[in-house]
C-alpha positions in Angstrom: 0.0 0.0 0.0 1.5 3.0 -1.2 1.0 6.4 1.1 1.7 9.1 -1.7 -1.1 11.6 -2.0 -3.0 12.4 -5.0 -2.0 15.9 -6.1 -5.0 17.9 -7.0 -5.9 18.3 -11.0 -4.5 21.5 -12.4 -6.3 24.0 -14.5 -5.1 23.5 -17.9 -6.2 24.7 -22.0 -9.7 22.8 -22.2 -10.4 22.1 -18.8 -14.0 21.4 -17.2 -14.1 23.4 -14.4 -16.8 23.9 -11.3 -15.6 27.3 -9.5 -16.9 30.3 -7.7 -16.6 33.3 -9.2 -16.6 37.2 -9.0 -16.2 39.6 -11.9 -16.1 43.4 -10.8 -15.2 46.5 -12.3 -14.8 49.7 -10.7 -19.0 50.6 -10.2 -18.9 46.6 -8.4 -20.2 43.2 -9.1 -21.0 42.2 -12.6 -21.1 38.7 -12.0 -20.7 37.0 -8.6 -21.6 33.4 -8.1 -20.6 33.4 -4.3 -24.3 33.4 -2.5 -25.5 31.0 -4.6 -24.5 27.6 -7.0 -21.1 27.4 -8.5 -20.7 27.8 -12.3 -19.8 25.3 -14.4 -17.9 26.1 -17.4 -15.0 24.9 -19.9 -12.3 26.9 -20.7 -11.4 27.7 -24.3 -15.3 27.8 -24.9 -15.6 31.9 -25.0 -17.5 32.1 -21.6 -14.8 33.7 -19.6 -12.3 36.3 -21.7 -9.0 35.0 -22.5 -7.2 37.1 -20.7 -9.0 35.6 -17.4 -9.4 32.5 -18.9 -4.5 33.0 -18.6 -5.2 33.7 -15.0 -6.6 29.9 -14.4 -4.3 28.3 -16.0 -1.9 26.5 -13.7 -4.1 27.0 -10.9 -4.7 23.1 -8.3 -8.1 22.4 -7.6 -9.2 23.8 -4.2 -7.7 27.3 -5.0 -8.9 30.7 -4.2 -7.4 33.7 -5.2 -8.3 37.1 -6.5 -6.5 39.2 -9.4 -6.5 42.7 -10.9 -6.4 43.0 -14.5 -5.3 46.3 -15.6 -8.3 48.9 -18.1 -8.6 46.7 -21.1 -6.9 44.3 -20.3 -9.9 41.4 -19.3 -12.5 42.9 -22.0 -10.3 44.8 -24.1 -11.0 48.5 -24.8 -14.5 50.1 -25.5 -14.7 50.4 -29.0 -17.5 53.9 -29.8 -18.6 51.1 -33.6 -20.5 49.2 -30.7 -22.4 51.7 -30.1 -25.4 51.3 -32.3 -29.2 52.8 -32.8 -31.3 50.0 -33.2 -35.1 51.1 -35.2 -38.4 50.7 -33.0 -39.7 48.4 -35.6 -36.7 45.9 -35.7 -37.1 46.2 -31.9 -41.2 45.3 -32.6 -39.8 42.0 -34.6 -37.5 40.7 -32.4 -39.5 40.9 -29.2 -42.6 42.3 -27.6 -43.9 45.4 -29.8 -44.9 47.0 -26.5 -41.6 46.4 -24.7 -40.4 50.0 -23.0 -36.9 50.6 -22.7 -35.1 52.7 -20.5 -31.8 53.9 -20.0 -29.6 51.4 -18.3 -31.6 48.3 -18.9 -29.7 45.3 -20.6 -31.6 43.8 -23.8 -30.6 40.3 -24.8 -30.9 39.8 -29.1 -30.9 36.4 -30.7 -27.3 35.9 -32.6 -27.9 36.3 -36.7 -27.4 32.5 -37.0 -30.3 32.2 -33.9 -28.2 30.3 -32.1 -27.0 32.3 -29.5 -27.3 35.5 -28.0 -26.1 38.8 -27.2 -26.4 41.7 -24.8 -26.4 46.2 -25.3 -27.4 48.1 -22.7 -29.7 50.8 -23.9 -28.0 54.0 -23.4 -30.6 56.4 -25.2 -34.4 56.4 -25.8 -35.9 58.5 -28.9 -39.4 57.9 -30.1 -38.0 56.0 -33.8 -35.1 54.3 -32.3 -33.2 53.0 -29.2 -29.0 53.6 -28.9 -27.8 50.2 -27.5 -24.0 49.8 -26.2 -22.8 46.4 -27.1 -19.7 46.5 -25.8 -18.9 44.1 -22.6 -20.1 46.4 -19.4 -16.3 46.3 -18.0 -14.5 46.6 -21.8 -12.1 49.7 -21.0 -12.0 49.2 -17.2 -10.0 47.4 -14.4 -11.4 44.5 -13.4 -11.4 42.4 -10.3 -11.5 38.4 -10.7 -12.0 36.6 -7.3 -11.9 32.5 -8.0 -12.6 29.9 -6.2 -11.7 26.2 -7.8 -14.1 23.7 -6.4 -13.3 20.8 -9.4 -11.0 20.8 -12.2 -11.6 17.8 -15.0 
C-alpha cells in the first residue's frame, strides 16, 4: 500500500471546471456566483475572456485567489462602432412590440445564425429608435476576478 497523496488536477487549456466566481469593475459586481450555486464552465469555450481564462491556468483544484487586470486588459478597450441605434420596428420583430426601454436596462438579441445570444445596454431612448452599447459592461476598465476552484476535470 503506497501512502503518496493524490495531487490535486491543475487548471489547464480545455479544462471542465466547477468554480466560484466574482467579476467586478470599478462601479462593483457584474457577475458573482458566491451566494449562490457554483458555475460550471470549460475553458477555451468563449464564456470567460481569454485574458481571465490565462489567470486559471496552472491554478490546483481547491484554489482561491483574487487578481486585478489592468483597463482593457480582461474585456479589451470600449470600441465607440459598438455603439449602435437599433429602429423601434426591428425592436417590434425581435421581441414584444410594447416592450419600453429605458436607459440602463440590458436587452438580450438572438445571434444572426439564432443560435445564441447577445447583450447592449440601452444607453438612449428617442421615439423612432433605441441607442444600445454592445460592448462588454467592464471593456475599457479594471477589473477584479475573485476564484474559487471547487473541481478541475
Amino acid at each position: 500500500m503506497s501512502s503518496a497523496s493524490i495531487s490535486p488536477a491543475v487548471v489547464q487549456p480545455g479544462s471542465f471546471l466547477t468554480l466560484h466566481y466574482r467579476l467586478a469593475g470599478p462601479a462593483g459586481d457584474i457577475i458573482n456566483t458566491f451566494a449562490g450555486k457554483p458555475a460550471t464552465l470549460s475553458l477555451g469555450t468563449g464564456e470567460l475572456s481569454p485574458a481571465v481564462e490565462e489567470r486559471l491556468i496552472g491554478l490546483a483544484e481547491g484554489t482561491r485567489t483574487r487578481f486585478e487586470l489592468p483597463a482593457g486588459a480582461a474585456f479589451g478597450e470600449r470600441n465607440p462602432h459598438m455603439q449602435q441605434w437599433v429602429a423601434r420596428r426591428l425592436l417590434a420583430e425581435l421581441g414584444d412590440p410594447d416592450e419600453q426601454y429605458h436607459v440602463g436596462d440590458v436587452v438580450q438579441f438572438p445571434t444572426p445564425d439564432g443560435q445564441g445570444r447577445y447583450a447592449g445596454s440601452v444607453q438612449q431612448v428617442k421615439d423612432e429608435a433605441v441607442l444600445f452599447d454592445f460592448n462588454h459592461p467592464l471593456a475599457g476598465q479594471p477589473v477584479t476576478f475573485e476564484v474559487q476552484l471547487i473541481g478541475v476535470l
